[in-house]
Each structure stands twice: as C-alpha cells, then as structure tokens.
N, C-alpha and C positions, 0 to 999 in steps of 0.2 A: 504494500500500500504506500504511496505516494504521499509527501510532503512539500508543499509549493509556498516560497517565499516572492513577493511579486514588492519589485519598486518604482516607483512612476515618478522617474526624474523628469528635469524639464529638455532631456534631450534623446535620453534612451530611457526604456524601460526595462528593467532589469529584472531575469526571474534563475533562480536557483528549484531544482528538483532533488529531494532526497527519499531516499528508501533503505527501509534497513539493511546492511550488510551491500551498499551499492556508492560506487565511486559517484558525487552526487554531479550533476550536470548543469552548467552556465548556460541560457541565453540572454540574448540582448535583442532588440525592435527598437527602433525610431519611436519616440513618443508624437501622440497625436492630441496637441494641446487643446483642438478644437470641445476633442469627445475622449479623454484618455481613458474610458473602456475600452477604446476602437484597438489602441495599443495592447489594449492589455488581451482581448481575443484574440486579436492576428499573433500573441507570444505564445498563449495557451496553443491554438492550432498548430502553429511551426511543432510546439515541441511533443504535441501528440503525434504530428507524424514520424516526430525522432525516433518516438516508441513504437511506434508502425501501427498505433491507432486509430480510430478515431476519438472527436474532442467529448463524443457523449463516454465510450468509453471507457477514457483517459480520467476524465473526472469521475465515474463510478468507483476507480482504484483509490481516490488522492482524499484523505482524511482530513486535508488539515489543509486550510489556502492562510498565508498570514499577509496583510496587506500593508505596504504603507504608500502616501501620496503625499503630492504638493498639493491637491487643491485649494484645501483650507490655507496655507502659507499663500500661494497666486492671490487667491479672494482678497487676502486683504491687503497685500502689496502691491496688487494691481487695483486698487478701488473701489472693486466690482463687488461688492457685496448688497445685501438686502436694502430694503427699505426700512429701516426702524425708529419705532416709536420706543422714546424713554418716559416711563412714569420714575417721579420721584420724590425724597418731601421736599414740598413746598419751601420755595427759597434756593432750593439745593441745583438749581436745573445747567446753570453753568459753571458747576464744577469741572463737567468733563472737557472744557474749556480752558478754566483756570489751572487745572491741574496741580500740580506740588507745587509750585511757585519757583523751580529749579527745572534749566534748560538741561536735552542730553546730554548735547554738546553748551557745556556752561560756559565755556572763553570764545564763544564762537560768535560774535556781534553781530550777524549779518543773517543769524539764524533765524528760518523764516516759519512763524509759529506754526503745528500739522494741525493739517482741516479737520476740523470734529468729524467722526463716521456719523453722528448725527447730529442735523443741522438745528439751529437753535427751535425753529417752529414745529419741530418736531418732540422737543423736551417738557416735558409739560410736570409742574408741582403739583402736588395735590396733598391738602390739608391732614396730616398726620405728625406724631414724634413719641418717637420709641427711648426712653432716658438712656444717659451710659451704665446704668446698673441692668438693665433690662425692661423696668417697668413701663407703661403705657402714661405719657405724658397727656397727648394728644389724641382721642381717638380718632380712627380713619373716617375721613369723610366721604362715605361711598356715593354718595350723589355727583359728586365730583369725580370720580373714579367713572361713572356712568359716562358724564360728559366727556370724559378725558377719549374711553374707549371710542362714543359714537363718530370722534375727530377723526379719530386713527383710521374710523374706517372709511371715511368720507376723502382723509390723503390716498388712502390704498395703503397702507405701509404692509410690507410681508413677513416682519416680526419687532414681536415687543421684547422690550428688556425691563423690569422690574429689578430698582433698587434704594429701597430705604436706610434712614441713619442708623445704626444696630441692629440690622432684622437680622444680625447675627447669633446675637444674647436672646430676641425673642421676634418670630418670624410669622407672628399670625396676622400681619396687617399685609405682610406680601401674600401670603397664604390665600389671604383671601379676595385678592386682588388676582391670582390665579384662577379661583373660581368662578369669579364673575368672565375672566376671557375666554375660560374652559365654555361658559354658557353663550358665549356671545361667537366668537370663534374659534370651534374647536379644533380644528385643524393648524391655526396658527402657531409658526415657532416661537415661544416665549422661554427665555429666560428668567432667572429669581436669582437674588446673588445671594443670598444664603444659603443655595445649592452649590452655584457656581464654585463662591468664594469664603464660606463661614468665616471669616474673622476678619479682628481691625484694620483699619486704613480705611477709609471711603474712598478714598480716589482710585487704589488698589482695585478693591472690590468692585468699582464702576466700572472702571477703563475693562475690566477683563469681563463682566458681565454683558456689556453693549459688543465685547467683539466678538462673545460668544451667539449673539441675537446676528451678528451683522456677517459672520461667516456660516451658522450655522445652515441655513434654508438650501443654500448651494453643494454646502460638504452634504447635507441630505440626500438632495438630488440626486449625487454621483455616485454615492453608494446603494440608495436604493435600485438606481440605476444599473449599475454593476453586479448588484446581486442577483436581480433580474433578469439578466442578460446569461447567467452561470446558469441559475435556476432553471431556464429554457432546458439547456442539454442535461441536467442532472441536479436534481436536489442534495446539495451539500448539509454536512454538519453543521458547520455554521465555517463563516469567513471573520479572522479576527483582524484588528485594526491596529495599525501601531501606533503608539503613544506617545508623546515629546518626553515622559518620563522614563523613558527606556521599557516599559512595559507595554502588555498588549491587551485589549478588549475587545467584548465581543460589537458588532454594530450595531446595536440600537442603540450601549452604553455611550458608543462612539458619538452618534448622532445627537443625542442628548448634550454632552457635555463638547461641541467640536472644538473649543478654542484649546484642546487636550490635544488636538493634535496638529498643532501648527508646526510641531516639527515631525512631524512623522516618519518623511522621508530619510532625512538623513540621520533619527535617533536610531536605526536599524544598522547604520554602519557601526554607531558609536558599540551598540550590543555586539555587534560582530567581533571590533578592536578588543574590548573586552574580554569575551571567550576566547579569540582566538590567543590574547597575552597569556589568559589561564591556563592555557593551553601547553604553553611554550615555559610556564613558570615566570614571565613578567607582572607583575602586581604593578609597577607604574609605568606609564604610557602616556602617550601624547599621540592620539588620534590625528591622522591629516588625509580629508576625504577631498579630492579635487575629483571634479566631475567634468563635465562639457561647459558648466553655466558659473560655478562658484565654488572655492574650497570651503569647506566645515573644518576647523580646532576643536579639539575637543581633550578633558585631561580625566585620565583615567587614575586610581587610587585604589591599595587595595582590592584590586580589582572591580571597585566600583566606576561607575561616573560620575564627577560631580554635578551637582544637581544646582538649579538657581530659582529664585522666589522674585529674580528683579530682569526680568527680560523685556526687552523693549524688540518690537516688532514691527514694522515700517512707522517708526514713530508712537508707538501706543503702547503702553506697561500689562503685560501679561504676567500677572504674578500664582498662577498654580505652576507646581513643579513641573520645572524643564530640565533636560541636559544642557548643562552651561558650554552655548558652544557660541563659535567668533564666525562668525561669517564674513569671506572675504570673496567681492564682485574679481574670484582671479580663476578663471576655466578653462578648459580647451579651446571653448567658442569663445574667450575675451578677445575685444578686439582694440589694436595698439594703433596708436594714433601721435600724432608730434602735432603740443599744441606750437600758440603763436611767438612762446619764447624758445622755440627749438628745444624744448624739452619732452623726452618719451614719456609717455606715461600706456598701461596694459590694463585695461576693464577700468571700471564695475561694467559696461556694456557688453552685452553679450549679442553673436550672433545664431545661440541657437542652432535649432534643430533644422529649424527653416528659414534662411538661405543657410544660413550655417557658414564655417570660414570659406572661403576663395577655393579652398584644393576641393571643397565636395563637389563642384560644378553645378550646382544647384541653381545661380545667380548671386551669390555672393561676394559683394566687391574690397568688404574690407577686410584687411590681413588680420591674422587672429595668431594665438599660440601655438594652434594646431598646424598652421602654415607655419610659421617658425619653426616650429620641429621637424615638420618635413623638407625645410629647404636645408634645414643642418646635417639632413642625411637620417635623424633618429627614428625616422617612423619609413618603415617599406610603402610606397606608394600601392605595391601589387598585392598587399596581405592584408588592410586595412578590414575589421571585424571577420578576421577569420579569411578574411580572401573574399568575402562576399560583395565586399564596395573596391573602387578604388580608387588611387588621391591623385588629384591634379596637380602635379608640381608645376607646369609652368603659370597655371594659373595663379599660386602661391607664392611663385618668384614675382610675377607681376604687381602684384596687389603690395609687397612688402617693396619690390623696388620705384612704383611709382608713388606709393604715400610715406611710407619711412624713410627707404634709403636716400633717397632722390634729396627731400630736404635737409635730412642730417649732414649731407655728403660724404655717404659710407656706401661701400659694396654692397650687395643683395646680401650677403651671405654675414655679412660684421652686423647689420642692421637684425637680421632674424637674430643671430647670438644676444644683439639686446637685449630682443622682443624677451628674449628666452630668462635673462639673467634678470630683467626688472621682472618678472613675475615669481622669479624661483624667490628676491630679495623680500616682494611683497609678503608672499605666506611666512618666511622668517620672521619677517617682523609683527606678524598676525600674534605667530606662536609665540615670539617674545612677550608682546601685548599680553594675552591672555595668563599665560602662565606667573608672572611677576606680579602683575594683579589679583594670583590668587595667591599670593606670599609662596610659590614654588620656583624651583631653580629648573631650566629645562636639563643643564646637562647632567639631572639626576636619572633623568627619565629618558625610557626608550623610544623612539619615532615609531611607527606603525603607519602605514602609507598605503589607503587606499583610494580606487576610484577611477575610471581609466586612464585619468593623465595623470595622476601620481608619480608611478612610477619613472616618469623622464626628470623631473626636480627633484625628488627626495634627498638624495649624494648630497645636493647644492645644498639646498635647503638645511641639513642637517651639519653642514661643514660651518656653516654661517654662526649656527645655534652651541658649536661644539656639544654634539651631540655625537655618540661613539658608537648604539648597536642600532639598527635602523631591519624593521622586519617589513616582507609584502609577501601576504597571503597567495596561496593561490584563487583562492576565491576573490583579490583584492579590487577586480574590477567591477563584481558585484554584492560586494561583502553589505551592503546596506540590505541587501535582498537574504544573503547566507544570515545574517545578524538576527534577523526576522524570525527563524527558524533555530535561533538560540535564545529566546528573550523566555518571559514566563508573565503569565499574568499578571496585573498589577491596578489594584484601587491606592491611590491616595486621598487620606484626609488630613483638614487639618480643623482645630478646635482653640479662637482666643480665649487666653486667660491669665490677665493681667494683676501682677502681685509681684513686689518683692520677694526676691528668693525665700528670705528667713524668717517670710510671713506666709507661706503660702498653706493652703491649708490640703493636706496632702490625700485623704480618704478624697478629697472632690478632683483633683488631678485624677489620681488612681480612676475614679470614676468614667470621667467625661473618656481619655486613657482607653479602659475597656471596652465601652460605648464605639469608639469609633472603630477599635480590632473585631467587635460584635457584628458591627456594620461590612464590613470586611469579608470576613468567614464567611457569612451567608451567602453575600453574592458570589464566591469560591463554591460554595457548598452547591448553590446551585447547579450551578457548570458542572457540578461531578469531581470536584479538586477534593481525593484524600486528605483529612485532617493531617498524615506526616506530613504530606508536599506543601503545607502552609507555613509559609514564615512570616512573623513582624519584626519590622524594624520602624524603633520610637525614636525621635526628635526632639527637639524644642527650640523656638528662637529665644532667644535673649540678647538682654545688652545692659549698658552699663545707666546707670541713674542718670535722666534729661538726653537721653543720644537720640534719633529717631530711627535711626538704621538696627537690625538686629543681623545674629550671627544664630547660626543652625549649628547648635553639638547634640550627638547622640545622646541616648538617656540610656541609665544601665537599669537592670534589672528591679522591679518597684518595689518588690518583696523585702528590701532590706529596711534596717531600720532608719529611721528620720533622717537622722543626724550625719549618718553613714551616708546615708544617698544623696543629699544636699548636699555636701562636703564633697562628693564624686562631681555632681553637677557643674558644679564651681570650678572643680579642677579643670572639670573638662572645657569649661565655656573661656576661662582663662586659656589654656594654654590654642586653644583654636585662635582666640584674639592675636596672641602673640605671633602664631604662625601667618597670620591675615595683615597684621600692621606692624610689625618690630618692638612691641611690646604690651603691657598688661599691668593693670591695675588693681593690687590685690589686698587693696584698702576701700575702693570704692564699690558701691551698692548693685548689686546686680540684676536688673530685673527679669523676668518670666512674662513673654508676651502670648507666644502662641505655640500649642500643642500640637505635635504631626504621627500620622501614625502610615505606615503603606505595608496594605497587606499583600504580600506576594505567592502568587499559586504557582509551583515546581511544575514546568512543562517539560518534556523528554527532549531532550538537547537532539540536532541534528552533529554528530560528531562525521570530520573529517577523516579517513582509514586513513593511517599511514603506508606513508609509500614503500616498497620492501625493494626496489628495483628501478633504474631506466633502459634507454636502450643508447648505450654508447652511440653507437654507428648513425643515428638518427640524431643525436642530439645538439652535432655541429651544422652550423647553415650554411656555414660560407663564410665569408667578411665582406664588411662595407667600408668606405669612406665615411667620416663623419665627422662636423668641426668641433672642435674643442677649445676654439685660440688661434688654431692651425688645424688644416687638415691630416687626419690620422686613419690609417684602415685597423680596421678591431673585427675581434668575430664576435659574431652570433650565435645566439644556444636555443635550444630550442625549449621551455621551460618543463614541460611533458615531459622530455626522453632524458632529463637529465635525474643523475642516481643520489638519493641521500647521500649528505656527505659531502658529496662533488665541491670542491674549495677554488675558485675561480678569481684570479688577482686583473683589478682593470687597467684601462679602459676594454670595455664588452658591452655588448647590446645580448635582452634577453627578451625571446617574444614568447607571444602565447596568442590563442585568435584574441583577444580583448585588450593586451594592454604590452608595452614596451618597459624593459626598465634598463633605464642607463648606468654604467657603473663606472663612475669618474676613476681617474689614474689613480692609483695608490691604495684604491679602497678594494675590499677583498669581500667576497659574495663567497658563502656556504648554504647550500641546500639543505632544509630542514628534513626532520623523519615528514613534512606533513606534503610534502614538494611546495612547501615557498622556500621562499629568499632572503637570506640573513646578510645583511649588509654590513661590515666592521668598515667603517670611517676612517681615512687616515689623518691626521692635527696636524 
C-alpha cells in the first residue's frame, strides 16, 4: 500500500511515493497556478503509469495522501482574498489599522503603511465589553449585531471575522454572535478569535483572526476542490494537510483554522531536514530550501524546529505557531537585473513557472539564476528534469549578455558568475540574519541543503558562513514532499494566564494545562491515534516585569512540588533569555503570560533503505567545462550509481534527474549509507 506526499510549489509540484520495504520514488510536474489541482492530477496520473496502473487503481493501493500548498500563502500575498466583514467592540474598529504603534521595518522612513485586508467600511463596532478579569462589563447589544449583519449582507462580503476585547477569559458575546450568523448565513466562513487565537494581545488576536476570514473561503475552495476531484476515481481515507507548525491535519480541521497553514509548503521541507539530520545523528541544523521562486532558513535544535509566535506575513502578524523561517525572494527563477547605479542586484522577482528564465524557451526574456548556471556550464542543457525538458543556452547567453553583461562591461560568462555569487552571498547573509537573531552561532550547526537549486550554492554558501559538514538528501529536490511523509499529527493550543511567577496559583495552571492536553487527545483519539503514539509537549511564554515581548521555555513535568517547579521554570526562562540576548536578570520579576500545550499523534515514518551498493561502471559521466574564476573540466557522477562511502575531492558536478550539486575545489563529498551527499568544506 502506497504513501503519497504531494507539494505544490509555485513552480513545480512535487510528489514522493513510498511503500513498505520499497526504494521510495520522486516526481516532479510544472505547477499550474491557475487550478493547482490541475498539477497535482496530471503528477498522480504520470506516476500511476510509472506503476503500470491506472489513477483509479493506483489510489485504491495509496493509504495515506499528505498534502501541502501555497495557496493560503498566494491568497494573501497576492491580495486576492475574501471579502470580509469585521465585527468588533465598539471603539475598537481601527485597531487593525493602528496596529502596535511599531513599524516592521522600524529605521525605514519611507515605509509605506500595509493596506488593511479590511477596508474601514467594512469594520463595524458594536456595543459590548468583556473586563480584563473576564467579567461582562457591557452587555452585547444584539440589535446592533442585527444591523451590523443585515450590512454585511447588502456589501456581499464572503466572510466574517469576529473579534472582541477578552473573549479570550470569557467568549459568550462572540459565541453568540456566531449564532445569530449560523441563522442568518449558514454557509458563510466566519471566524471567532477565541478559537482562532485564545489569548492576550488584541492586535495579535485581530490581525491573525481577519486573515484567517480573509484566506480562508479560497484555501476552502481548493481543497474541497481537490478532494473532489481524488474522490471521483476512489474514495480515500482521508487526505491530511500540512501545517506551518510542522504538523499535519486532517481537512476540515485544515479548512477551519486556514491561517494554520500559510506555510504549509515549505514547513514539509523543514520536517524532512529534521528527520532526515535524525537520521544521520545531526540534532542541529540549518535548513536551506531554495526552490525555483524563493529560499526558506530555517534552524533546527535538538532535533526540533524552532517554532515562532511573531511572524509577519506580507505585512500582517500571524501569531499561532509557525516554523521560524527567513524567507529570501533568491530562486532559480530570480531574475538579475543592473539597476541605474550599475549595480547587480538577483530577485525578490521571480520568473516563474511561466515564462520562467530565458533557457526554458517558453518567452522568457529576463536572465534569471537558472540561466547563470547554465551558461557556467553547471546545469547539462540535454538532462534538465531527468532528460524530459531541455535548456536553451543560447537563449540564456542572450538574455544575461544583453541586460547584465552589456552594461556592466563584463563577458557573458564573468556577468553569469555574478549572477551566481550575489545570490549564493544573499542566502549567506539570510542565514546569518536568522541565526544571530536567535542568539545561535551558524558554525555550530550543520547546513542541510534542499530544493532543486540548492545544490549548485551550498559549497559557497556555507564557505561564506564557515560552516564545515554540509548534507543533501537524496530526496533533496523534493524533500518538502518526503518531509510530508515524516511529520505526525499535531493540535496546538495555547491558554493566557497572567500572574507573576511566585504568585501564580498552580492547581488552576495545572488545570487550564490539562484542559487543553484533554482537548488534544480526543481529536487524536478520534483519528484512531493509540494512547502510546500520543505525546505532549508544555510551554509557556514569559518575560521579565513591564517588557511587552515574551520568550517560550519548556515547562517540566507538573507533578512536582511548588517550589521545585517554579525554581525549574525560572531556570529555565532565565537561561533561554540569556541564550536570546547576552544576558539575564536574576533579581528581577518574572512574569507568566500564556500557556501552550501541542498535542502530537506518532505517525509511521516513511524511512529511507539504505543503500548497500552502486554501480561503479555507470556512475562516471564524463567531464564538463565549467567556470569557477576560470575555466576548468571536472567530472561528473552520476548520484544513483554511486556506492556508500565513495569519498570524492572537488571540483565535481553531481546529477540526478532533479537537481545538480556543485562541489567547489578543496571541498571533499562522501556518500552516505542513505545515497546522499556529505559535503566537508574546506576554511
């Protein structure tokens, strides 16, 4: 029986097949941005006939689809979202306006405020106030609630967002502001932020409530859509959704909550870098997923990923847990340009799947990464995804000698080396970025380098970083798709509850605590998840007395006594401070804001076989030309035929149908038991 991990970049779509006791299988399809079901059939079909079936079949075999997409991320990055009506209390309507009173970019003067997802006549108050203890100040004025909704309907709006001042402490004035929409229109998507978002911040709990109303209706669509379309040839178990928490759920949970999964796509690489380091015996890592459109950073610990509470997402604060990752406009399809001061600069623009760079011959006119790599020699124009495509080099000379080289007054071939080195510079400096910000050192950590153009920067990239053991999968070209097929269930909650540490009153912790691991279980339970395969893992933020920011440390076990466990807490919340900011304050007050709890259901890992064997006589290709500085011939291996073990000193080129990996002079490449790529850097 069949296990299918499916990812819908914005360039290719990527799908992994595994089965027990079976070497598992890569493809790839062109994504079809229009209808990206359309992609995701024409990958199913190809790969049913790999299996010499057909797609009804093929899916009567396949147990398990695990999905992830960009849609919900396009929706709101590209604008294109709902029409939504905000109710809220009275007074409160342009907060999502006002926001924190603090720019992303704070030294940035010129910064041009983001357009509310809804517009102010659309934000409507209505007579209510819930106190900060929980109590009912104000009651709700549902006659106003009446009028508010008869508006909504008379704009058209195609979802609401419901969010009052504390309906986190007590939630019966949204509650019932759900029931009246339930009677008026049931069908409409409506959000509640005491679902969304249970605890403090209002502006937190707003922004990510309205973007849940304002992506939701569309991420609906496409998975109703798509399950539909599966449906037709075979009624499946169920199809589960990937989660920006590096966890998976099923689709209605998905649908319900969509701003869960604004990273979906590339939180499945990050599960993969994960497993695959576990794998290897790496516990820290540095994830680097370069695709056709954009790199993802991402830093791995303990074999976890870290997680964030403060992500900003074309402008807007999504605060339920994410994998903390850096997103950098640097892809295969970025496209390089010399602006007016004679300076290169490589992305954020992209060109996509469609025209895509200059060598696809599709109509595309501007030079991208992907034509740099091919005019350097590092990509075969005749093998491009397997031998299926192939690349236009003179069209790629073209495009980089009449818009780079031409201006710079460089060769065709000095101007791609550029192209090549400002983008390998960029993600360096991404990963610097990220890592230093979260108080770690990169050259502690391993690189991990997936994605299809990964592999020709990595060397650079990680010489830059002083960075020493560098890995790539063999799955690396679709590892966001393999990751998919190693994740495990996963609910997060979280519960405010604000008190000074060495006041807090610990039986109602404990409580709220269990409350939310109760909540947990059952929705596991449901699904069929044995009571062993369930794990919690407990949180809390805190922070220091008057700060507004807080920090996430574990919580250890409740059962101990007071003293003992507050004393750990402290430790703990301290020495995370110190690791965060270069020191800690172990005089001043530390408060207890909000409660986390993520229950996790044990799904059966798709495990990689180890390789026992190559095929010597197959595993050389030849040699190429390639520039480096200067022209050098180097050979080529073939990444298949090559045998555990195999220790290979560069410069070499290593292919496979999906992806190229270059291996600078002096740097020394061993094959793992799993046939990837162990890269030693030479300083």
């Amino acid at each position: 029986m069949y296990k299918i991990g499916i990812d819908v970049g914005g360039t290719f779509t990527d799908f992994v097949v595994g089965a027990e006791g079976e070497v598992p299988r890569y493809f790839k399809t062109p994504s079809t941005p229009a209808d990206p079901s359309e992609g995701v059939l024409t990958g199913l079909q190809e790969i049913a006939e790999a299996y010499q079936r057909t797609l009804e079949d093929f899916l009567a075999e396949t147990t398990l689809i695990i999905h992830g997409t960009t849609v919900a991320t396009n929706t709101l990055v590209e604008r294109k979202g709902a029409r939504v009506g905000l109710i809220t209390t009275e007074g409160f309507r342009d907060l999502l306006e006002i926001r924190e009173g603090m720019k992303e970019d704070r030294y940035n003067l010129r910064m041009t405020p983001v357009e509310p997802l809804v517009p102010r006549y659309l934000r409507l108050g209505v007579p209510e106030r819930v106190r900060w203890d929980g109590r009912v100040e104000t009651p709700l004025d549902e006659e106003a609630v009446e009028k508010a909704l008869e508006y909504f309907r008379q704009e058209g709006v195609d979802a609401l967002a419901v969010c009052f001042l504390f309906s986190y402490l007590n939630p019966t004035h949204e509650l019932r502001v759900a029931e009246k929409i339930r009677t008026r229109f049931p069908d409409l998507y409506t959000s509640l932020s005491h679902q969304v978002l249970p605890q403090i911040k209002e502006f937190d709990r707003l922004s990510t409530t309205v973007i849940n109303s304002y992506v939701g209706p569309a991420f609906a669509r496409y998975l109703r859509h798509l399950k539909e379309r599966l449906f037709a040839f075979k009624p499946l178990h169920d199809i589960l959704i990937m989660q920006s928490n590096g966890g998976v759920t099923p689709i209605d949970d998905a649908i319900r909550f969509a701003v869960q999964a604004i990273l979906s796509g590339p939180a499945g690489g990050v599960s993969g870098a994960a497993y695959y380091g576990h794998l290897l015996g790496e516990s820290r890592i540095i994830g680097l997923d370069m695709g056709g459109t954009s790199t993802d950073i991402s830093l791995i610990e303990q074999g976890r990923p870290h997680l964030t509470t403060e992500k900003f997402e074309a402008g807007w604060k999504i605060a339920v847990p994410m994998i903390d990752m850096h997103t950098l406009g640097a892809g295969g399809g970025s496209i390089a340009r010399v602006d007016a001061g004679g300076i290169l600069h490589v992305g954020p623009e992209s060109a996509g799947a469609d025209p895509g760079p200059a060598c696809y011959g599709k109509g595309g006119q501007s030079p991208t990464v992907t034509d740099a790599n091919l005019v350097l020699g590092y990509l075969a124009a005749e093998n491009f995804l397997g031998g299926r495509a192939r690349l236009e080099k003179a069209l790629a000379e073209q495009a980089i000698e009449e818009q780079i080289a031409r201006p710079l007054g460089l060769s065709t071939v000095e101007a791609a080396y550029g192209i090549h080195q400002v983008v390998s510079t960029t993600m360096a400096e991404g990963i610097r970025l990220l890592s230093v910000k979260r108080g770690v050192d990169p050259r502690d950590f391993a690189l991990l380098a997936f994605g299809g153009a990964a592999g020709l920067h990595v060397s650079r990239v990680a010489r830059q970083l002083q960075i020493r053991k560098v890995y790539i999968p063999t799955a690396a070209p679709v590892l966001s798709a393999y990751g998919m097929l190693a994740t495990d269930l996963q609910y997060d909650f979280s519960r405010s509850y604000t008190a000074s540490l060495d006041q807090i009153d610990l039986d109602t912790v404990r409580a709220i605590i269990e409350e939310m691991e109760a909540q947990g279980k059952a929705k596991l339970e449901a699904q069929g998840v044995p009571e062993e395969a369930i794990q919690v893992v407990r949180s809390a933020d805190m922070r220091y007395l008057d700060q507004i920011y807080e920090v996430t440390v574990p919580l250890p076990d409740l059962d101990q006594e007071r003293s003992t466990l507050l004393d750990k807490w402290a430790e703990n919340f301290h020495q995370r401070y110190q690791e965060l900011y270069s020191y800690h304050q172990l005089d001043q007050e530390i408060r207890l804001v909000t409660l986390r709890v993520s229950v996790i259901g044990r799904l059966p890992k798709l495990m990689p076989p180890e390789k026992r064997s190559g095929d010597p006589e197959k595993a050389g290709k030849g040699h190429r030309s390639i520039f480096l500085g200067e022209w050098k011939t180097v050979p080529v291996y073939a990444i298949e035929h090559l045998s555990p073990g195999t220790e290979i000193t560069g410069p070499a080129l290593f292919e496979s149908d999906f992806t190229t990996i270059l291996l600078e002079p002096g740097d020394t490449a061993t094959v793992d038991r799993y046939g990837g790529i162990a890269l030693q850097i030479a300083h």
